[in-house]
C-alpha positions in Angstrom: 282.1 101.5 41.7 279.5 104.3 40.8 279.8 105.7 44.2 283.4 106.1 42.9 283.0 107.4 39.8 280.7 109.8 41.0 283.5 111.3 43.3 286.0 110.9 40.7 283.6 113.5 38.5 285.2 116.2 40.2 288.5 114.5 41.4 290.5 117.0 39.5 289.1 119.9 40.9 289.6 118.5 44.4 293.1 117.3 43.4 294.2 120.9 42.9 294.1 121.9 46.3 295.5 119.0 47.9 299.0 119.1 46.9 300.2 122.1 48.9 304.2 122.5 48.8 304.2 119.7 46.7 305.5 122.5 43.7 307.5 125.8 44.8 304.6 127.1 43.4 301.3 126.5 44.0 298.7 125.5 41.3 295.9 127.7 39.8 292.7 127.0 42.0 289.8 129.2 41.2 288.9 127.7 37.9 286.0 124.8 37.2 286.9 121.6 36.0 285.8 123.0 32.4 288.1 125.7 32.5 291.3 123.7 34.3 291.4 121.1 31.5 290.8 123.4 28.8 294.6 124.5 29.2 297.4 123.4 29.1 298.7 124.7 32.8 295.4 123.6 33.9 296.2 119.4 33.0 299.6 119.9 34.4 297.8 120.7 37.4 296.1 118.3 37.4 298.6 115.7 36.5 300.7 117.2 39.9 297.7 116.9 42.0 296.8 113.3 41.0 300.1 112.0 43.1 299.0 113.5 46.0 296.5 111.1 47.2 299.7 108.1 46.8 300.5 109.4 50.2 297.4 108.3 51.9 296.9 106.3 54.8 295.3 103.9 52.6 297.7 103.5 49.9 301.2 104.1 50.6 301.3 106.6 53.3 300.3 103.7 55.3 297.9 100.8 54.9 298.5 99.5 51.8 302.3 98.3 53.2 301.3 98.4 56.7 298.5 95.6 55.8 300.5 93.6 53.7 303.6 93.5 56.2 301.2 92.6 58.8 299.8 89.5 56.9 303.2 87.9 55.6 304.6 86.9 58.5 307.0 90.0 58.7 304.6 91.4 61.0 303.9 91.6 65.3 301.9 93.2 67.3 302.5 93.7 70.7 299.8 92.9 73.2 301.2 95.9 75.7 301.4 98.7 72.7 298.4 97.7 70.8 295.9 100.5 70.2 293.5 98.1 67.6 295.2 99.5 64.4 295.9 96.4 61.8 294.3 93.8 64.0 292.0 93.2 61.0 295.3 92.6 59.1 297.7 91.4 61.8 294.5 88.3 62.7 293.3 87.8 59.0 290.1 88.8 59.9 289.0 90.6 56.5 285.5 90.8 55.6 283.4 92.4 53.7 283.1 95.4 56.0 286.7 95.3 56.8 288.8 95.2 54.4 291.7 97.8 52.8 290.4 100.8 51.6 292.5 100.9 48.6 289.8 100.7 46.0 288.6 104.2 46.9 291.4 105.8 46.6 293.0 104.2 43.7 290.1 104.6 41.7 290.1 108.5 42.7 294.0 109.1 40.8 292.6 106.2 38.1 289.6 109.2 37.5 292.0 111.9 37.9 294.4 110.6 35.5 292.0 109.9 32.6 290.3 113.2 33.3 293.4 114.9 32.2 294.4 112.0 29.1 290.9 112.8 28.2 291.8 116.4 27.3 294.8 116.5 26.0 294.2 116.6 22.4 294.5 119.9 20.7 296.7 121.6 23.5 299.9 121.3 21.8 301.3 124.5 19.4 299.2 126.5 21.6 301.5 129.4 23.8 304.6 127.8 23.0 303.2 124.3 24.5 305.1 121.2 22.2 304.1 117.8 21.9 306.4 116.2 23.8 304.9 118.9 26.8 301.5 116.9 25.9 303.4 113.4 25.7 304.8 114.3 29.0 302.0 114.5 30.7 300.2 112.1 28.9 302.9 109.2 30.3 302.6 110.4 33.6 298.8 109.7 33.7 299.4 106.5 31.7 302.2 105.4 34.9 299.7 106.6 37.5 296.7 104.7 35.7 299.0 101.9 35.9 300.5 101.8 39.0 296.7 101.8 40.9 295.4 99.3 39.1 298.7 96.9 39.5 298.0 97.4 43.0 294.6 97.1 42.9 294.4 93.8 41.1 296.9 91.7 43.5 295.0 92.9 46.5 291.6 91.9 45.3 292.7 89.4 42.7 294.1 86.5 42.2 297.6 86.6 40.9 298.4 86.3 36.9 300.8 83.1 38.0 298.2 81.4 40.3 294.6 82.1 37.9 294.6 84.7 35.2 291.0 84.0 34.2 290.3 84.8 37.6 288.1 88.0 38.1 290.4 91.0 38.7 289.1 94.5 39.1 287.6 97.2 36.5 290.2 98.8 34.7 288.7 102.1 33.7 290.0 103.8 30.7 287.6 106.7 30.6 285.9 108.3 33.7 281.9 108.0 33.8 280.1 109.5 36.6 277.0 107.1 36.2 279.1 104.0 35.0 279.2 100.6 36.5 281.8 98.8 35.1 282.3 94.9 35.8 285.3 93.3 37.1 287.8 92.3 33.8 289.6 89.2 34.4 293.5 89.2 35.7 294.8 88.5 32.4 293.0 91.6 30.9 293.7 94.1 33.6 297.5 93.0 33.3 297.1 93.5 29.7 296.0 96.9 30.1 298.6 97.5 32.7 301.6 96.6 30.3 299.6 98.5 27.4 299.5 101.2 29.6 303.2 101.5 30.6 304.7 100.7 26.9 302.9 103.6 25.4 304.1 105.6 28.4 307.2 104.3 28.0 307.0 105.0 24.1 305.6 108.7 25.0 307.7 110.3 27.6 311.5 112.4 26.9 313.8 110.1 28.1 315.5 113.2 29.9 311.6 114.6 31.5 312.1 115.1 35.0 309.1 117.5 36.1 310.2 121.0 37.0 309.5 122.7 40.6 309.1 119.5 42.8 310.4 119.2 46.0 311.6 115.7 45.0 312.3 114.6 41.4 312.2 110.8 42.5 308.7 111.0 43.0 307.6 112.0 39.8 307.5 110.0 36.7 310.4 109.1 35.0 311.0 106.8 31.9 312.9 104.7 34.1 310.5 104.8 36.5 308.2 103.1 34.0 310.5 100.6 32.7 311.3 99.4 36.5 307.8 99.1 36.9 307.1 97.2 33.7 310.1 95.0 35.1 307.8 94.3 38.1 304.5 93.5 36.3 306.2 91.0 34.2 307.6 89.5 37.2 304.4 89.1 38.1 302.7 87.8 35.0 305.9 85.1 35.1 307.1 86.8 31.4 310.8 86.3 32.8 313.2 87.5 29.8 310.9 91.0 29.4 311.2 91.2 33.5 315.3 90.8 33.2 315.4 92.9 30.2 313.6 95.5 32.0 315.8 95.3 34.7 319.1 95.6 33.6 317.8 98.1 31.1 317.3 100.5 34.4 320.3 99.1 35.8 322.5 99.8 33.0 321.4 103.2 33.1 323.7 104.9 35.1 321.5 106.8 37.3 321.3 104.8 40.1 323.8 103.2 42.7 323.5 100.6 45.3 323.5 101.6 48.8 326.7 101.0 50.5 326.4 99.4 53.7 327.7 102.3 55.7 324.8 104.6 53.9 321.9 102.3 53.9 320.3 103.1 57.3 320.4 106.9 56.4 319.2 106.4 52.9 315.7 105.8 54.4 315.6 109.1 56.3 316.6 111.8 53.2 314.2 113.9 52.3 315.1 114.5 48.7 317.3 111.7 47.1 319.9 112.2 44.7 321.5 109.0 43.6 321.7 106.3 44.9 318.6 103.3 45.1 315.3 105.4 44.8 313.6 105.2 41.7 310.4 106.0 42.4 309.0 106.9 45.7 306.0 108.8 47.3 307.4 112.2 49.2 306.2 113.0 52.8 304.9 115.6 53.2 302.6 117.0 56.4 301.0 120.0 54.5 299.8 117.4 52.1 296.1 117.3 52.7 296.4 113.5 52.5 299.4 113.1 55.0 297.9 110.6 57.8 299.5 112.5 60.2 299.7 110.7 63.8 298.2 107.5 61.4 301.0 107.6 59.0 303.8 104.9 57.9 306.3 106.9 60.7 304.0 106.9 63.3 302.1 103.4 63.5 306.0 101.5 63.2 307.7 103.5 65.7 309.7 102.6 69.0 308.8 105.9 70.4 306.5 105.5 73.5 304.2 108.7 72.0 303.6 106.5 68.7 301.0 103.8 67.8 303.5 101.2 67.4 300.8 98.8 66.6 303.2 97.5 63.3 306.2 95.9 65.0 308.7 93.4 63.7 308.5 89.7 63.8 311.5 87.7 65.5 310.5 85.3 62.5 311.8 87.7 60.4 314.4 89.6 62.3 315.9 86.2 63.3 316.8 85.7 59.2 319.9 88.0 59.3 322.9 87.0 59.7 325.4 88.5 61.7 326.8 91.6 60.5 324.4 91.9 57.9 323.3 95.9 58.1 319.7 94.9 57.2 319.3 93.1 60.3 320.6 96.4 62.5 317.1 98.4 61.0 315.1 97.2 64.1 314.9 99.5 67.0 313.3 98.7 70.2 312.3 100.7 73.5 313.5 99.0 76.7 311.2 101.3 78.5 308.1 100.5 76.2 308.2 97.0 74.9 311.8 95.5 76.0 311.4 92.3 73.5 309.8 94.1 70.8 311.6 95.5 68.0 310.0 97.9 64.9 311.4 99.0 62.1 313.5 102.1 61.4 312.9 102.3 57.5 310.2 104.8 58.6 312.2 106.8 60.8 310.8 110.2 60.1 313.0 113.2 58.1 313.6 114.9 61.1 310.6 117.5 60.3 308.8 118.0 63.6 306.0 115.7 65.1 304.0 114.1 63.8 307.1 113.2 61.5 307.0 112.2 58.5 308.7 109.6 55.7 309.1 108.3 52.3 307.5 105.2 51.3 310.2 104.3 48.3 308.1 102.0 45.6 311.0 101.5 43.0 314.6 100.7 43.5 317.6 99.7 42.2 317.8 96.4 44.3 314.2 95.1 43.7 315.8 95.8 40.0 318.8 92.9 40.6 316.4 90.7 42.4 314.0 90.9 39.5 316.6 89.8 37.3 318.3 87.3 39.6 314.5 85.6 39.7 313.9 85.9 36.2 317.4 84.5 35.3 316.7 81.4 38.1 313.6 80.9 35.8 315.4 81.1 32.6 316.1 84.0 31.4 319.0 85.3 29.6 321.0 88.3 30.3 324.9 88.6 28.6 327.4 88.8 31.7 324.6 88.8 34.3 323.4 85.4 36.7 321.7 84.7 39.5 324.7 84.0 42.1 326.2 87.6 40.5 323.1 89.7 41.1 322.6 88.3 44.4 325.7 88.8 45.6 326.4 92.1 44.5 323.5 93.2 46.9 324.8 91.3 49.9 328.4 92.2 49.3 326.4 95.8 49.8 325.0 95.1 52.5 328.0 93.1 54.1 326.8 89.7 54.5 328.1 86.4 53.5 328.1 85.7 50.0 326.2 82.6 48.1 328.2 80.0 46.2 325.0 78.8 44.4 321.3 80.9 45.1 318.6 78.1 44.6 315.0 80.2 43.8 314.5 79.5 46.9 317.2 81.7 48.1 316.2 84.4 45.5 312.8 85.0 47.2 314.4 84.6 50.5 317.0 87.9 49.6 313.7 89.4 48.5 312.7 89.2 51.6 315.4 90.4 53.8 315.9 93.2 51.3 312.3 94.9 51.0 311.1 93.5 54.1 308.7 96.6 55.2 308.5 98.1 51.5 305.5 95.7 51.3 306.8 92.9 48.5 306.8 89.6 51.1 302.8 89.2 50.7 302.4 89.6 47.2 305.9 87.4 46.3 304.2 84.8 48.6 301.1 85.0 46.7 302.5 84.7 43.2 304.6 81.8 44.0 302.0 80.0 45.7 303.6 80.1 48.8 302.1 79.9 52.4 302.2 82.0 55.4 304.0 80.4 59.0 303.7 82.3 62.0 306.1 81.0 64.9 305.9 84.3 66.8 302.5 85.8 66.7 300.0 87.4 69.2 296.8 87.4 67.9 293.8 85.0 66.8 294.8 81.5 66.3 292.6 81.1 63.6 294.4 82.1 61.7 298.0 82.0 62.8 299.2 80.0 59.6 297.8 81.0 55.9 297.8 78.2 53.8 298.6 78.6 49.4 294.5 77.7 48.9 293.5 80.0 51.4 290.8 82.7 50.3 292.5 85.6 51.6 295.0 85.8 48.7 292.2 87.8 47.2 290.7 89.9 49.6 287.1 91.3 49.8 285.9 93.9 47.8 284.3 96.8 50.8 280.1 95.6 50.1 279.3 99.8 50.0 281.5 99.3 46.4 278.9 96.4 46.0 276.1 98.0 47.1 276.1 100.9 44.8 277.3 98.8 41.7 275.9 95.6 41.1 277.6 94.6 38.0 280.8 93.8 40.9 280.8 90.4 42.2 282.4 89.6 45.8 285.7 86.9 46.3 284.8 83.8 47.2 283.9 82.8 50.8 283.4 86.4 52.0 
């Protein structure tokens, strides 16, 4: 962690030049640190350049879904188009020398965002700058301070349902080059997290949608925080503040089902208006984190010239039903891998090659899924249930309706409906669920992951450990 943290000393400065195109205009970059977060302009800078490293192969330019997808069950990996990416994931093989390199990266945005909430105070009244310009900005770091350590914690933690007391990760509040912060336990990082997004939510215009991006779904909105506060208290099991959450965003207006006519083309726009996304991370190739030949597009793609190494499982493919539109986004190359199929939900925008795509991290149907979960658990929504959330996304997505969703039907719509958005792991892990691989290529040690097994937490990378020994490592690694 002090390896980190030393790193995230100058993470705003470095964040300022790696967000090229991102704005129609270019941030500021000949200024120190000092000088960048002394002004206002300079901390919304900053703020911009802290969503640029979202995009990275280890986050959700790739890995962080890729690994996840991989591990669930969703996952295959052809033994003919196999170039060794995601065998650590695709076999369960994690260590503590191979394992995600989330914590890196996370931690870099977590140091970039308190850099600028750090220096906010006194800016506003200042060249025509308001308070609600300062609040703006201030919610956006809050969401991105968030979002990384949500992720964080239910990669190397236990999950809040399964053992809050169980060790979770640091949640930093304020950068420190020489600090060494312990792990909190999952029920304090979660804490944080909802503390986090309220006063976000609490702080942000209701209309802010940053001006000069390229995409205004993948900035922060308010909505954008409330969906993900509808998420974390999914999570944590808080069912009535995860509904309310939900059909608070779904009430809104703003967003619209895909029809099923639209939905295979909805993953290829560049810049969304309407429709599902509520948040996403843009693709861009000028960004200086784009993974390039390593990105999302490229590792789940039929074409021969790809990596390929993510395909889909016939476990999961086999689930649709018959005229269901979900189960028509798998591609396969007769030429390549005749009885392999990936899928097309990273298509590329049709922007050259390497190509890129979107990885969308809110939207509207995770929304009615949350709700038709938390409702199955109890909670209490006027003119909303189970059975009507449900089917109002299959009647989207043309497939035969439910007379009466169990839970167990709940998390298996979750499934067909974000498969390869990254969701199956982490819903498995929360509901103590297990892992069953009938169609699977690799080490049979661990075809089949059991609810006790260790790897529900995974390893923290021993460098983190090596230059901070207030961490401690999971169990059995």
């Amino acid at each position: 962690m002090k390896k980190i943290l030393i790193l995230s000393f100058v993470a705003t400065t470095l964040l300022l030049t790696s967000c090229k195109d991102f704005l129609t205009e270019e941030p500021i970059m000949q200024q120190s640190t000092e000088l960048s977060l002394a002004k206002y302009d300079g901390l919304d800078n900053a703020t911009v350049g802290a969503y640029a490293p979202l995009v990275s192969i280890n986050w959700y330019g790739a890995s962080f879904v890729l690994d996840a997808e991989m591990r669930s069950g969703n996952g295959y990996r052809d033994v003919d188009k196999n170039s060794g990416r995601y065998t650590v994931a695709y076999d369960l093989n994690y260590t503590s020398n191979a394992t995600p390199a989330l914590w890196g990266t996370a931690y870099y945005v977590i140091s970039a965002a308190n850099n600028v909430i750090d220096n906010l105070d006194g800016k506003a009244g200042i060249g025509g700058v308001t308070q609600q310009d300062i609040d703006n900005l201030h919610a956006e770091c809050l969401f991105l301070r968030a979002l990384a350590h949500f992720d964080l914690v239910r990669t190397y933690g236990k999950q809040y349902t399964v053992d809050k007391t169980a060790l979770g990760v640091p949640y930093v509040l304020h950068t420190d080059a020489v600090g060494q912060p312990e792990r909190d336990n999952v029920e304090t990082v979660y804490n944080n997290i909802v503390a986090d997004l309220s006063t976000a939510e609490g702080l942000i215009a209701a209309d802010y949608s940053r001006e000069g991006v390229a995409d205004a779904k993948s900035v922060v909105s308010k909505l954008a925080i409330q969906a993900l506060l509808s998420r974390v208290y999914l999570y944590m099991g808080e069912w009535q503040k995860a509904a309310n959450y939900a059909t608070t965003v779904i009430n809104s207006g703003e967003f619209s089902l895909w029809a099923a006519d639209k939905y295979a083309a909805a993953y290829k726009e560049d810049a969304p208006e309407g429709g599902e996304v509520i948040f996403e991370v843009y693709g861009l190739k000028s960004n200086t984190y784009d993974g390039y030949w390593d990105a999302i597009t490229w590792e789940t793609s039929a074409d021969k010239d790809g990596y390929s190494d993510c395909a889909a499982s016939k476990d999961l493919i086999s689930l649709y039903a018959d005229g269901d539109v979900r189960g028509k986004m798998f591609l396969n190359n007769p030429e390549m891998a005749p009885d392999t199929y990936w899928t097309t939900k990273y298509a590329g925008k049709d922007k050259g090659r390497p190509d890129v795509s979107n990885t969308i991290v809110l939207r509207l149907s995770e929304m009615y899924l949350n709700r038709a979960e938390a409702l199955a658990h109890g909670a209490a929504i006027s003119g909303a249930s189970t059975l009507s959330d449900i089917n109002t996304i299959r009647e989207k997505r043309d497939a035969e309706l439910y007379d009466n969703p169990s839970s167990v039907d709940v998390l298996l719509e979750r499934r067909l409906e974000l498969a390869w958005e990254g969701h199956f792991w982490y819903d498995l892990a929360r509901t103590k669920g297990s892992v069953t691989r009938t169609d699977y290529s690799g080490s049979e040690t661990n075809r089949n992951v059991p609810a006790d097994s260790k790897y529900w937490a995974l390893p923290i990378n021993v460098r983190e450990l090596d230059v901070n020994p207030n961490l401690v490592q999971n169990p059995g690694y």
